[in-house]
N, C-alpha and C positions, 0 to 999 in steps of 0.2 A: 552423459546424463541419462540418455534412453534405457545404460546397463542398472544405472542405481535404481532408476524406477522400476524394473523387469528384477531387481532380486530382492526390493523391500516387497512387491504386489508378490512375487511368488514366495515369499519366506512368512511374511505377515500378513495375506491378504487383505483386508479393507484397512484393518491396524497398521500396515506399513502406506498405503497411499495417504490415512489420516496425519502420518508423523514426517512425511517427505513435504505434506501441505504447508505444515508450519513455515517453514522456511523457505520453500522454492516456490518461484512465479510459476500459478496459474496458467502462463503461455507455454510453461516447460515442459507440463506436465498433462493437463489436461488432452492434448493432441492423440498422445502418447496411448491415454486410457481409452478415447474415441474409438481407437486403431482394434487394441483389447477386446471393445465391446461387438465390432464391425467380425471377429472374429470366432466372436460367444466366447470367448476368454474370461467374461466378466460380465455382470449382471448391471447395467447403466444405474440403477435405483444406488446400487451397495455406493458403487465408482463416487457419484456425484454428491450423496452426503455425506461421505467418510473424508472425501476432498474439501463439501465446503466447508466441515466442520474444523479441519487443520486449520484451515487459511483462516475461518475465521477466529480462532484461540491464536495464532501468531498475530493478528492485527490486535486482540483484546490483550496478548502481555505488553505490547507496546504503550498501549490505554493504560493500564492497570500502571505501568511503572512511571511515565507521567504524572498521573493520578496524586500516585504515592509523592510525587516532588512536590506538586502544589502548584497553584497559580498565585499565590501570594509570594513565596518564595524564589520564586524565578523574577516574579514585577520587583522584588525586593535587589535582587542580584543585579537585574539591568540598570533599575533606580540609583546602588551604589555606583554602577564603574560605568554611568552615561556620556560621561565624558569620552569614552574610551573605547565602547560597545558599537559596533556597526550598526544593532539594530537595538534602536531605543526603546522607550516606555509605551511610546504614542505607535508605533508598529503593533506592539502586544495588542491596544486599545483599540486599534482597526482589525486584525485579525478578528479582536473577540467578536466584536459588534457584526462581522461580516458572517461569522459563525451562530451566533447568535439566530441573527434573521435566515443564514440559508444553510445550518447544518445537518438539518437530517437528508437537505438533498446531497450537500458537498459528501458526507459519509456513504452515503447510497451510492451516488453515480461513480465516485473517486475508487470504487472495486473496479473498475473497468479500464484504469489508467495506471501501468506501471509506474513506480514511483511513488505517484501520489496515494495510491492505495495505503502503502505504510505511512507518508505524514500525518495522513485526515487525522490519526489514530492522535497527535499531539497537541492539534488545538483541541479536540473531544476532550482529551486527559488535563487537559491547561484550566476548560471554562467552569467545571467542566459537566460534560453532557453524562447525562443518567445513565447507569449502567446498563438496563432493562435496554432501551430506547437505541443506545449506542451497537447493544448485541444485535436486536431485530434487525435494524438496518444493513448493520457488518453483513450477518446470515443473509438476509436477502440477496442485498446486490453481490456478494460471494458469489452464492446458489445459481444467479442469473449467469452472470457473466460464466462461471464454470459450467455451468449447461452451454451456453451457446459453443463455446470453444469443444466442447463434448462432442455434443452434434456436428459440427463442424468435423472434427476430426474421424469419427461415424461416417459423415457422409465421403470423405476423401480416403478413405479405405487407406489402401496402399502406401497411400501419396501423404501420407499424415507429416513425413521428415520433411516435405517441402511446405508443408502449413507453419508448423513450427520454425524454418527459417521463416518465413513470411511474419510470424508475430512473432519472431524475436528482430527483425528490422525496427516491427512496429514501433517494440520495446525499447529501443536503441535508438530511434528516433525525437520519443519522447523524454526518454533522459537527458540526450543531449540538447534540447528545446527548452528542458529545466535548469539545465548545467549553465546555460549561456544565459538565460533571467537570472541567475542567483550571480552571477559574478558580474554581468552590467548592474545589477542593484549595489551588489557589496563596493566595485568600481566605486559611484557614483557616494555612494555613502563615504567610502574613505576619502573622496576628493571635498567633502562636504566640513571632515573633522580636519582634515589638513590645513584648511582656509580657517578654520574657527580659530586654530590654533595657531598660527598666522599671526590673523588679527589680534588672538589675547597677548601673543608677546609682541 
């Protein structure tokens, strides 16, 4: 990972850390550029907006292609095969309402949580949340969170490959923390349709 980041920054400089952002976690990368900056390799201002302006056009094409699906069209899709769908109409209905009332924080703070970073972008694109309002906050908690790991990796000079394991733990952590919620829920849900179905025959 360290070589792809050291031949997009030296072949494309800010243009290659902008298009490595798209796609790769913030924990992979960021450290990485710290190290860079701790060296005078790289000018921290260029690093940190060209970083958070990747990350945040790969979280907005995610938005953007939801968007495109619709939230009528998806209620319509669960609506038909309810019977048969792990997660029903009334999941959609709490999602919204929970988004609703707390999404510009869920969007904001959800930059800082592998994983969740790329969902928020689904229910935003589902309700969905205004384009304007949706970018601000992306760019923000981006900005934030790649500045601290920035700094971070600045201040650990050397030692930046052992930060990087250290928040890909982190990383690792939290997915499996989410991996293990989504299969007790879908668990629980299929033991819910098996008994319905049970009962109807």
């Amino acid at each position: 990972m360290p070589e792809l980041i050291v031949e997009a920054v030296e072949l494309l400089g800010w243009v290659g850390i902008f298009a490595v952002m798209i796609v790769l976690a913030p924990e992979a990368v960021m450290p990485f550029l710290g190290y860079a900056v701790y060296r005078a390799e790289l000018d921290p201002l260029t690093a940190l907006a060209a970083a958070s302006a990747g990350a945040t056009l790969g979280s907005t094409l995610i938005y953007l292609v939801v968007r495109a699906i619709g939230g009528e069209r998806v209620r319509a899709g669960v609506r038909r095969g309810s019977r048969w769908y792990l997660i029903q109409e009334r999941d959609l209905e709490v999602t919204t309402a929970i988004f609703r009332r707390h999404g510009a924080w869920i969007v904001l703070f959800g930059r800082f949580v592998p994983t969740v970073r790329s969902l928020v972008s689904i229910p935003a694109g589902l309700l969905p949340m205004g384009l304007a309002p949706f970018l601000l906050l992306t760019l923000l908690g981006t900005t934030l969170w790649n500045g601290v790991l920035l700094a971070t990796g600045y201040a650990t000079g050397s030692n930046w490959a052992r930060l990087e394991a250290y928040l890909g733990t982190y990383g690792s952590v939290v997915t499996l923390l989410l991996a293990i919620a989504a299969i007790a829920f879908l668990l629980y849900r299929l033991r819910n349709l098996l008994l319905r179905h049970r009962r109807a025959g």
